[in-house]
C-alpha positions in Angstrom: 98.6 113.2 108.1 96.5 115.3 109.6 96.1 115.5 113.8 92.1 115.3 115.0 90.7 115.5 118.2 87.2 114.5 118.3 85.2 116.3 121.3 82.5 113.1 122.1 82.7 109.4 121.8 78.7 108.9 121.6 78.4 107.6 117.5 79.2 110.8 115.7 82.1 110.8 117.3 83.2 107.5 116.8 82.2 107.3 113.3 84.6 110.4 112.5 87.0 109.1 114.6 87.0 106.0 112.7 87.1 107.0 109.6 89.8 109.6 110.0 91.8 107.1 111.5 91.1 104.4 108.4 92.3 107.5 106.5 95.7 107.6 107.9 95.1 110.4 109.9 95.8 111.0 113.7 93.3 111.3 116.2 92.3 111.8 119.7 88.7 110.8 120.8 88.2 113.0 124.1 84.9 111.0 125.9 83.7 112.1 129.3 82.5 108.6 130.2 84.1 105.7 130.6 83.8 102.5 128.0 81.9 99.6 127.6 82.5 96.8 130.4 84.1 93.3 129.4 81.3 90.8 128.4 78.1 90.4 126.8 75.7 92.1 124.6 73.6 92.0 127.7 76.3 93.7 130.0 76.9 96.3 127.3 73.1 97.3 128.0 72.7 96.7 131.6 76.6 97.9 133.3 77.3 100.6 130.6 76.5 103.8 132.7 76.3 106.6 129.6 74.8 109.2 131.4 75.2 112.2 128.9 73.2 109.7 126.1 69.2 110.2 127.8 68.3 107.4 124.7 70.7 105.1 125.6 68.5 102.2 127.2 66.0 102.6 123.8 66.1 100.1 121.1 67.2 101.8 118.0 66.2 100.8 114.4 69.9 102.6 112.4 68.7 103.1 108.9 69.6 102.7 105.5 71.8 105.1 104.8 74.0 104.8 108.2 73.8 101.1 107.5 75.2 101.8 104.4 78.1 104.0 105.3 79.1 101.2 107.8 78.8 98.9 105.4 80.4 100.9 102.7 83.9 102.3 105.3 83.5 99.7 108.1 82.1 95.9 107.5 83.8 94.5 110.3 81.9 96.8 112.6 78.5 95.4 110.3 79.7 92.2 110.6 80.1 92.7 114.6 77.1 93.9 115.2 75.4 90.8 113.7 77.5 88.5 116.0 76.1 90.8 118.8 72.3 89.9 117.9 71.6 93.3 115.7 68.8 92.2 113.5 68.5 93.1 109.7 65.2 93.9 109.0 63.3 95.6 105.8 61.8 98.7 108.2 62.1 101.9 106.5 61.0 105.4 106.8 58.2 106.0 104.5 56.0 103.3 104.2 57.7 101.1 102.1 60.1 98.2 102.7 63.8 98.3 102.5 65.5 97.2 99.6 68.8 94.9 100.7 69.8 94.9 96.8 70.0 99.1 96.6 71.8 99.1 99.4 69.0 99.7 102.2 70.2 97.5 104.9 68.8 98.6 108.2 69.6 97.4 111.5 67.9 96.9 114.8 69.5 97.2 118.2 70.2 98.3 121.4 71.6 101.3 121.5 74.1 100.8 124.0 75.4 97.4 121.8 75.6 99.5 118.4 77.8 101.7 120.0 79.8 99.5 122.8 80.2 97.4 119.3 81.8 101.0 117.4 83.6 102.1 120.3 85.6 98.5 120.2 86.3 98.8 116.5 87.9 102.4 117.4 89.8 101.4 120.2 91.2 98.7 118.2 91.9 100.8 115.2 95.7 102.4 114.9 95.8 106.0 114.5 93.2 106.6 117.7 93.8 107.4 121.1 90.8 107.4 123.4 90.8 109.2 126.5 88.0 108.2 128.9 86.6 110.2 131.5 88.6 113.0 130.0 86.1 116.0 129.1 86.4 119.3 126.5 86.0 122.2 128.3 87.2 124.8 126.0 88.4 125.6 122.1 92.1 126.2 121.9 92.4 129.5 119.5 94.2 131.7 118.3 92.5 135.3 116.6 94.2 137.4 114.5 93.3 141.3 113.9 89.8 140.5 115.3 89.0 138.1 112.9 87.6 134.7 113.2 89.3 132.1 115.9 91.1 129.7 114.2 91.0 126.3 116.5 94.2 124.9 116.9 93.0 122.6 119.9 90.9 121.9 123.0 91.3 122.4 126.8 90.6 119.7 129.1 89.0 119.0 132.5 92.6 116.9 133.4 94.0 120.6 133.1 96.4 119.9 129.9 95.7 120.9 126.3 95.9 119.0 123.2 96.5 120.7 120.2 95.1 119.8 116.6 95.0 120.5 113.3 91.4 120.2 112.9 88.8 119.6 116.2 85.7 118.0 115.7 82.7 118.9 118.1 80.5 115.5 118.1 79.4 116.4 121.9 75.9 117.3 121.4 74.2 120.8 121.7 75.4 121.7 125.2 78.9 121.8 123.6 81.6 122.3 126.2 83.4 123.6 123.5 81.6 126.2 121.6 83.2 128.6 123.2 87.3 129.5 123.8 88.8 129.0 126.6 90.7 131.0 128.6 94.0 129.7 126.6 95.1 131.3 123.8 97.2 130.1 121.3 100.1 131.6 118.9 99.5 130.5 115.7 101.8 127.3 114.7 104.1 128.0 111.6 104.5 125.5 109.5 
């Protein structure tokens, strides 16, 4: 079993985080905002305050072949989004209609609901740990004989550490975390 820590809950995020996890692996989902408020579809899109996602309010059509993957590693999450009011529809990108038969489901839905809706299936799922308003703000490393850092974990705003086998940066391109932090790490031995 491997130990993750995912820098970002927005969908990248959560989609590694939930397949790690569905993998046996351990994982840790640092997110910088809190989650989705109890309710409705409709209080997913109108409480949810997600103010690192500038999109978040748009309607989204999620294509074929994320629609696949979810359907492919995660139904219950298709399945969920359905019983929220995503609608399947035969849009595609390049002028043609989808084909539900190859696979080409695609998806329509409010952004905030798509991912309120993954976010839920994560929380749920055993293997994750999500800490809310808990943000990344530097790479645990470790650099040998001025080589390349090795990460070995992530610095938080909270002030502690937590320490990974493998980070994954899903926190957009002003990455917190593209950069070590002041805390260097001896290597782990195995």
């Amino acid at each position: 079993m491997t130990k993750i820590v995912v820098v970002g809950g927005g969908l990248g995020g959560l989609a590694a985080a939930l397949f790690s996890a569905r993998r046996g692996h351990e994982v840790v989902l640092l997110e910088r905002d809190q989650g989705p408020p109890e309710g409705t579809a409709d209080d997913d899109f109108e409480r949810w305050e997600r103010p690192g996602v500038p999109q978040a309010r748009q309607s989204h059509n999620f294509l074929g072949l994320s629609c696949a993957v979810l359907s492919a590693e995660a139904p219950d999450v298709i399945e969920a989004l359905l019983e929220r009011g995503a609608m399947r529809t035969d849009v595609s990108v390049g002028g043609r209609g989808a084909d539900p038969d190859a696979g080409e489901l695609s998806l329509l839905c409010r952004r905030l609901v798509y991912e309120a809706v993954v976010r839920r299936s994560v929380a749920r799922q055993p293997g994750v740990t999500i800490r809310a308003d808990v943000a990344a703000v530097g790479l645990l490393t470790h650099r040998a004989h001025h080589a390349i850092p090795i990460a070995l974990g992530v610095s938080t705003d909270a002030g502690d550490d937590v320490e990974a086998d493998l980070v994954v940066d899903s926190s957009g391109r002003r990455s917190p975390v593209s950069t070590p932090s002041t805390s260097q790490m001896s290597p782990r031995t195995p």
